[in-house]
Each structure stands twice: as structure tokens, then as C-alpha cells.
N, C-alpha and C positions, 0 to 999 in steps of 0.2 A: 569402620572396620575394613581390612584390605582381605581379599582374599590370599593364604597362601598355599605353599608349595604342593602341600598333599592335597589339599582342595580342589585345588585349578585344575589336576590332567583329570580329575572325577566330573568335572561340571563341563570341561571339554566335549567329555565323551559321550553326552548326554545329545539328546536331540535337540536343535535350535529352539524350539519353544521351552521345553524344560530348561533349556540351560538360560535363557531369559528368565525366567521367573525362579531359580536360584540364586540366580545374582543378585534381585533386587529382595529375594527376601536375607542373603547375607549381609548385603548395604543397610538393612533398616527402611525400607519402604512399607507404605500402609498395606495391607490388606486390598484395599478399595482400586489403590492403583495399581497393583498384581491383576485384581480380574481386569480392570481397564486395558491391560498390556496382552491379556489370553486374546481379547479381538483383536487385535493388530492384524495390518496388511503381512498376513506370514509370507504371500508370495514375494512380497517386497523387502523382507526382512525390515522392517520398522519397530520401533518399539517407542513407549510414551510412557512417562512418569512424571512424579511433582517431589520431590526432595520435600524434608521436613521444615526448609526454611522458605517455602511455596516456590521456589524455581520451580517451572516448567520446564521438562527435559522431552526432545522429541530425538529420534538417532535412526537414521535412515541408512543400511549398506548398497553402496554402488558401488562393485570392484573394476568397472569398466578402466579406470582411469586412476594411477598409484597419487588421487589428490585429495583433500575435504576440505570441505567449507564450511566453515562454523557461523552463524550466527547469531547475534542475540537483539530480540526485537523489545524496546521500553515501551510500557503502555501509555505512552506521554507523546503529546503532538502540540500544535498549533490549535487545534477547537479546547486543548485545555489551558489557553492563556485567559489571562481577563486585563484591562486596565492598560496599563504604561508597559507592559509586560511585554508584547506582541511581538515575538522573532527570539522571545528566551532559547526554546527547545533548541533553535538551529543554532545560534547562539553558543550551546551549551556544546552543542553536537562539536563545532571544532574543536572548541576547548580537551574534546575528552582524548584530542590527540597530542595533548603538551605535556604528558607524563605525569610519572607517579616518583615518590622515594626512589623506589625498586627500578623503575625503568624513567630517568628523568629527560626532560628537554623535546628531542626529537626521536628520543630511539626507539619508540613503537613505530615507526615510518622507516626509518633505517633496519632495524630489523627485519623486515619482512621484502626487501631488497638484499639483504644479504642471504636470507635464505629460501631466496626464488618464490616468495610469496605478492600474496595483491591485498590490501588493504583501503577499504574507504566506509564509506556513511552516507546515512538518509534523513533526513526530515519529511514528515508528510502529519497533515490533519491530524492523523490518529496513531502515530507513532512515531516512533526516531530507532532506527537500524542500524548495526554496526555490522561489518562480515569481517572473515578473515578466509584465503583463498592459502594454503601450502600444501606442500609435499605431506605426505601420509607421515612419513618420520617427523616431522616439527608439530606434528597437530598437537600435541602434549602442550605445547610452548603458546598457541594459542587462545587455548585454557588460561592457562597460570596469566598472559597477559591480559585476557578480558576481565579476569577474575578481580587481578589488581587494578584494573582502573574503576570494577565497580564498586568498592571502597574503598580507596586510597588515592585518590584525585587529586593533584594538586594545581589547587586554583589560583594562580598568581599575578597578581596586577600589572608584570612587565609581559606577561602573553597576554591576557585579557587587551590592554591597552592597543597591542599589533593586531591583536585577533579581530575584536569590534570594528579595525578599521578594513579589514579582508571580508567581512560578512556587507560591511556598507559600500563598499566595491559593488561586490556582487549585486547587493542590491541597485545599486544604478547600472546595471550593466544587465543583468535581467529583466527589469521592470520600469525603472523609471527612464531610461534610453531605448526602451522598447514601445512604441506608444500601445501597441496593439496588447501588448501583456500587463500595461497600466491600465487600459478601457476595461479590460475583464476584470484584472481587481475589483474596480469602481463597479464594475456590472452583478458582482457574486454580494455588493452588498445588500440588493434589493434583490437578487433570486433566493438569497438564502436570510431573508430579513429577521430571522429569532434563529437562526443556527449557529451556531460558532462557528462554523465552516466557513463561513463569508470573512476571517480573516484571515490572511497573508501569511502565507509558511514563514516567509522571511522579515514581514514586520513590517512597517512604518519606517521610513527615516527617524521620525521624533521619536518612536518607541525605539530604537538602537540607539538613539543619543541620548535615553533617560536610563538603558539599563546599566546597572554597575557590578560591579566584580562580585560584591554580599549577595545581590540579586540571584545573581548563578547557583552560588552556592547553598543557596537554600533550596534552589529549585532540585538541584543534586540531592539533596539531602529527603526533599520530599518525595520525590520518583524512581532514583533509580536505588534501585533494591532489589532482592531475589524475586519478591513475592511481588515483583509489577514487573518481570521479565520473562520469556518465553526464547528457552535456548533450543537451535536450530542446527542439527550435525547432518551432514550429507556426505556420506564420500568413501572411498577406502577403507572402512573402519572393522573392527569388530564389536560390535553392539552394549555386549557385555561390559569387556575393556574399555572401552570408550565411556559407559557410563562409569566406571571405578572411576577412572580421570577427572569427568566432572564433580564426583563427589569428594573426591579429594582436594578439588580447586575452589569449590562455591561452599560446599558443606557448611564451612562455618560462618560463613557470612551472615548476619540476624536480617533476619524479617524486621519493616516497619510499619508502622501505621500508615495510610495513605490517604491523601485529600480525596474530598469526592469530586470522581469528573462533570465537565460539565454537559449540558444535553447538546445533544446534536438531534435530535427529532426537530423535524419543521412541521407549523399546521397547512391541513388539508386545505386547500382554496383558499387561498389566501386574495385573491382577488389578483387580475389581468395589472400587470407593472411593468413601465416602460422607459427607457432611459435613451438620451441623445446626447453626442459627444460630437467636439470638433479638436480633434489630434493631429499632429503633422505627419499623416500616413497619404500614401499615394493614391491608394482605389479605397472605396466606401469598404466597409463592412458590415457585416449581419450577425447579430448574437440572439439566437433563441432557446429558451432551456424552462422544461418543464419540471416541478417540484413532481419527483418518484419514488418509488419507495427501493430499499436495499433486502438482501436475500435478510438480512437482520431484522426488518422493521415492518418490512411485509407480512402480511395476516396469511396470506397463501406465498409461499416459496415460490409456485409457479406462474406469479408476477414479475418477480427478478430473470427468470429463465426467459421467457416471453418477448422481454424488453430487452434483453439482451441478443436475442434472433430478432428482433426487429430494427435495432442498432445496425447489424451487421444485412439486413433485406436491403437498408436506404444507403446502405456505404461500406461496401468491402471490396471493391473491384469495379473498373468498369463498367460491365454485367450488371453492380446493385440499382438499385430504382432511381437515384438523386441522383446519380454521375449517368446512367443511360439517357434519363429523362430530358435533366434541365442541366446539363452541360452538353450531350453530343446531338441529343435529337433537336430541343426550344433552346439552345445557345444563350438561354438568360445568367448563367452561372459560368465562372472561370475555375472555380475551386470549392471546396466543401470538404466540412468535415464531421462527423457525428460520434459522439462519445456520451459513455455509462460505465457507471462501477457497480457491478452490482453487489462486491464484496464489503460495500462499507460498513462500518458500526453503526453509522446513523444513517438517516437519508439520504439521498442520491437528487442528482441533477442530470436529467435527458437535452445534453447539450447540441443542437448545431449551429454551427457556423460558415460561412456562405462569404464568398465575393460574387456580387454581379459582375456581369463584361459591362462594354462601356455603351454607355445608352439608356441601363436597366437600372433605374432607381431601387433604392432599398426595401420600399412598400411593394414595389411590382417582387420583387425577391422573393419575401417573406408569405405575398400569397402562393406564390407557386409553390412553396416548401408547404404552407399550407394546404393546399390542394391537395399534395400525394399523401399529405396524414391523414386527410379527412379519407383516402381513397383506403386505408386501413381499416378505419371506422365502420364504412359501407359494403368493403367488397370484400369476401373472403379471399384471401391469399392462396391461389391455384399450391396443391401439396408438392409437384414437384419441386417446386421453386422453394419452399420453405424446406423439403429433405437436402437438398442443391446448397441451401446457402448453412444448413446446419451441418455438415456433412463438411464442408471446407472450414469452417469455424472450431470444430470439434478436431481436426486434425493442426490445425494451426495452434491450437487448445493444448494439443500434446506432446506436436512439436517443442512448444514453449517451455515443457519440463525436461526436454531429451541433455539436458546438461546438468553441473551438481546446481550454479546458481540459482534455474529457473524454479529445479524442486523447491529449494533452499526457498525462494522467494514466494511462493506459491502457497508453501506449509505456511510459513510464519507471516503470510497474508489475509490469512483463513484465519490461524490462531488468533492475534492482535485483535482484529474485529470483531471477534464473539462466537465464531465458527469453529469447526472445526477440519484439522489436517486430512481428517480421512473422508471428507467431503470432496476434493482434490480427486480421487479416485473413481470417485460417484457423478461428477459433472457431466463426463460425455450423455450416460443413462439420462442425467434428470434432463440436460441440454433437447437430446432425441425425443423427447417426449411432448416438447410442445409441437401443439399444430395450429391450421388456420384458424380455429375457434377461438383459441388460447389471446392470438396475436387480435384478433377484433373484438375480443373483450375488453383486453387490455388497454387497447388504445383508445374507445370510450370511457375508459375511468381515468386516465391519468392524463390523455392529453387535449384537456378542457383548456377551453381561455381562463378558469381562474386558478390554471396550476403556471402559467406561463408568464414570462420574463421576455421582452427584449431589449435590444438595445440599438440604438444606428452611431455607427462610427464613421464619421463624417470627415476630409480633408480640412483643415482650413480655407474659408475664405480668400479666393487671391484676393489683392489689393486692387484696385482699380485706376 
């Protein structure tokens, strides 16, 4: 049902929340998700609904800037492949740029060049992304065409046939002519030994030369659907209008059944696992990563918060513990890096990665990195230095949203994982609240030798 003429200047004239919760009760929305929509970020003008064919609708106004950014995140990733499958999802992801009836060939690309837009896509573990970047006048036009490609795909053997060979490109141009991004592959399969995680966004060579055109299409047919999507509006808009638009463009589209995904939880202590590589890399490397838990998977939230201000003590500048220590002060290290998601669906991995300088074997490396965990374990973290380092984190934090993309990326980062968008809003809070206790807890429970992986990535042997 649209709104008309004598409707609109009465619902207008109404207060921004009441005129929300008019609209979606003129649209046909539940009950449940009107009161869901009364909490909304009002200072932020947000509003969140689920349409009758389970889209998820989130519509966020920034008038800073005459732009919006639509996006729509699939509940489908890489930990949901199994078999001969592995690189479907990304696979699938180019394909969904080769048109439909309505818009065939290349003109959802062309389009969005002629009308000063940006267009691209994502694969990851736990999802697959699409955005669309215009002018506040063509956002209508972004609607009708996400809408059209989420039914109306047309999967055709002569783009399948070009496309599969631009994904096995990439793949040997990302990873297998990359030694150091092929050792990690091989590395995620023993840190993440029962997760789906441990495989390859992009697949296998053998699993891209077994999947076929049918293949795709079933995969389309099992996934993308309203009710395994979560659309993502940021921008220019008016809340209201904005949501009439999507209901006019998705409304009819049926809900499907959906396969069930698979686990991504890893067990607890798995026991100490090690791996050695000789790759045609120039200096050694160091892979160490401890099985963690995600703000999803965690028994206390304030595990993920913890580990994620501990991430940032051993590696966010200079100043952090790993780069002051064992790069400028004991010169045993040329580079490091330390990474945590603490947003995932399933488990997490507490990655660092290390080159030693030259001289410093991979074992002398690994105890040193060792050393300053244990020094987590034993010493409380002086509070200045934990307000210091959360305090730049939490502004880089918000920084990261100050554009329509980062929001955009942010919400529908949260949403996808099992979180939720108004969480986004609450992170500085929950971030500020860990302290030195939190952080020497934490690190006697997760970073034991039987939650740890490494690896040594070795030159080749010269010849002699």
C-alpha cells in the first residue's frame, strides 16, 4: 500500500518518531517490529524493520553529504561451503554483475558510471556484500536494481565460462604467487582444525575447476533471498520514503527455505600445533595465533572487549609494547603485526605475525613474543597506559564511521554476525570499561599453549 496525497502532508507534520511508526504501520509491518523501531538511535534518526518476506531493513539519515549508500549483506560466506564447492560464494559474487532481463550484459556497471555512482562487492567467511554509492536522486534506481538481481539472475555459460577464468586469475595473483598468503592458507588449516574458517574465501584451484554453471545456480537459489538478507541504507534520505521505496522494490519477492549453516565454533584446547614451511620468500617468518572467542561466542562480552585493547597494547603505534620492545629497544624483530575480529559469528583467531632481522632465528622470535604475553599474564597493565591506548582506539573507532560507507559497513557488520546495529553506538562505553584486571584475566584463559598454532616460514634452501 503507498501512501497518498492527503496522507503524506498529515504524517509529514507529525514528529520524526511518530511519523516512523506511521509509515510502517501504513506499509503493513508487525506490531513487534514498530516497538523494535520506538528504541531506535532517535538522535541519529535510524529506524529498523523486517518486511513480511523477512528482509531486514535498517535506514540510517546523514544529510551531511546530497549521497546514499545502499547496501545488502547475504548470510552466505566461505565457512558455508562444504566438498568441491570452495570459492562458490565469490564465484557467485562476480557473476551477480552480469545482469538480469531488465538490466542485461554489463549495464549495472555502466550504469552507475553514467550516473556518477560507485559499485563493487565482497566475499568474506560469513558473508557476501554488495553496495551501491549515488547521488540522493538515483537512489530509487539502486533499489529496483539490487532488487532485480535478487531474483532475476541471469546465469549464463558464456559469462560463467570468462568469469571462472577472472576468479582463477585472481586466485593466483593473490595467493598462489604470493608465498606468504599461501603459507597462511596452509596455516588456518591447523589453527582452525573443526571450523569452516580454515577455508579459502577464494577457493582451491581444483575447487574453481570443478565448479560449474548448475553449481551457481543452485547456490543462488539456496541463499540469496529476502529472508537471508539484511539491507543497509545510509545517506541523504528521508526514513520514511526511503522505506516506501524498499517496499515497493523487495515486497514481493517470497521468502525461501534455507539450508542450515555450518559451525564455525572451534573446541577449547585443542592442543599446542605447529607447522614449518619452505617458500621462495626472502626473510623467515613467524605465524602465531591463539583459538579466542568472538563477542558472539564468548560467555562474557567482556572477553572480546579485553582482547581487543590487548590487540591494540602489543600493536597500534610505535609507543605499543611489540614495536617499542622487540623492534626499537632488543632489535630482534623488523616488522609485526597483531590482528582480532572480535565481531565474528563464530570463533576468532589472536593472530601475530613477526619478521625477525637478520641473525634472529624464528624460535629466538617466538620466545620473545612470548615473553611479553606471559608479562600480561603476571603484571597488571599500569591504568594509564590501558586509558592511553583505549582512548586512541576508541577515537580511530569513530573516526572509522565518520563517512556513509564506514557506517554502512559497520551496521551490516554487526547485523550479518548475529549482533546487533545499535551495538555500533555502545562500543566506545563497553571498549572504556575494560581495565588492567580484565586484560590479565584474559590472557590466562585464552593464551595457553593449548589454544596456540604456529608456523615457521622458511626461505628455501640455496643449493650448494
Amino acid at each position: 500500500m503507498i501512501l497518498n496525497n492527503k496522507i503524506l502532508p498529515a504524517v509529514v507534520h507529525h514528529l520524526k518518531q511518530q511519523r516512523f511508526a506511521l509509515t510502517l504501520l501504513l506499509i503493513g509491518f508487525s506490531s513487534s517490529a514498530l516497538a523494535a523501531n520506538t528504541q531506535s538511535e532517535l538522535a541519529r534518526s535510524t529506524v529498523e524493520t523486517t518486511l513480511k518476506n523477512g528482509l531486514k531493513v535498517i535506514i540510517r539519515e546523514d544529510h551531511r553529504s546530497p549521497m546514499v549508500m545502499t547496501q545488502i549483506w547475504y548470510k552466505v560466506g566461505s565457512s558455508d561451503e562444504s566438498g568441491n564447492l570452495l570459492g562458490i560464494s565469490h564465484a557467485l559474487e562476480h557473476m551477480m554483475f552480469k545482469g538480469t532481463h531488465k538490466v542485461p550484459n554489463d549495464e549495472f556497471t555502466r550504469l552507475s558510471r553514467i550516473y556518477g555512482g560507485r559499485v563493487n562487492a565482497s566475499t568474506f567467511t560469513n558473508y557476501t556484500n554488495y553496495y551501491q554509492l549515488y547521488p540522493k536522486t538515483y537512489f530509487p534506481m539502486a533499489l529496483e536494481l539490487e532488487a532485480d538481481r535478487m531474483r532475476n539472475l541471469l546465469l549464463r555459460q558464456q559469462d560463467f565460462a570468462t568469469e571462472i577464468k577472472v576468479v582463477m586469475e585472481e586466485r593466483r595473483q593473490r595467493t598462489d604467487d604470493n608465498p606468504r598468503a599461501l603459507a597462511f592458507e596452509r596455516f588456518k588449516w591447523i589453527a582452525y582444525p573443526t571450523s569452516h574458517y580454515r577455508q579459502p574465501i577464494i577457493g582451491h584451484m581444483k575447487d574453481l575447476q570443478n565448479i560449474q554453471l548448475e553449481d551457481l545456480r543452485q547456490w543462488y537459489k539456496q541463499w540469496y533471498s529476502p529472508n537471508n538478507a539484511i539491507l543497509i541504507i545510509v545517506g541523504d534520505v528521508n526514513a520514511e520514503a526511503a522505506l516506501l521505496q524498499v517496499q515497493k522494490y523487495f515486497a514481493d519477492i517470497p521468502a525461501r527455505s534455507l539450508p542450515a549453516r555450518n559451525d564455525v565454533r572451534e573446541f577449547e584446547r585443542l592442543g599446542y600445533r605447529h607447522m614449518e614451511l619452505n617458500f621462495p620468500v626472502q626473510v623467515p617468518n613467524l605465524y602465531m595465533a591463539w583459538n579466542v572467542r568472538s563477542l558472539t561466542t564468548a560467555t562474557n562480552p567482556q572477553d572480546a572487549y579485553a582482547l581487543t585493547i590487548i590487540q591494540h597494547l602489543l600493536d597500534s603505534g610505535i609507543s605499543s609494547r611489540l614495536q617499542q620492545r622487540l623492534i626499537r629497544e632488543q632489535k630482534l624483530l623488523s616488522a609485526l603485526s597483531v590482528s582480532y575480529d572480535p565481531y565474528n559469528r563464530g570463533d576468532s583467531l589472536f593472530t601475530i605475525s613477526a619478521l625477525p632481522v637478520d641473525g634472529v632465528d624464528l624460535a629466538q622470535a617466538e620466545q620473545a613474543i612470548q615473553a611479553e604475553i606471559e608479562r600480561l599474564k603476571t603484571e597488571l597493565v599500569h591504568e594509564p597506559e590501558v586509558k592511553r591506548v583505549t582512548a586512541k582506539f576508541v577515537s580511530n573507532l569513530l573516526y572509522s564511521q565518520d563517512d556513509l560507507a564506514g557506517q554502512a559497513k559497520m551496521m551490516g557488520n554487526l547485523e550479518v554476525n548475529g549482533l546487533s546495529y545499535r551495538l555500533m553506538d555502545e562500543l566506545p562505553q563497553h571498549f572504556e570499561t575494560v581495565r588492567p584486571q580484565d586484560i590479565q584475566r584474559v590472557a590466562n584463559v585464552y593464551f595457553v599453549r593449548d589454544n596456540l598454532t604456529t608456523l615457521y616460514l622458511r626461505p628455501h634452501s640455496k643449493s650448494p
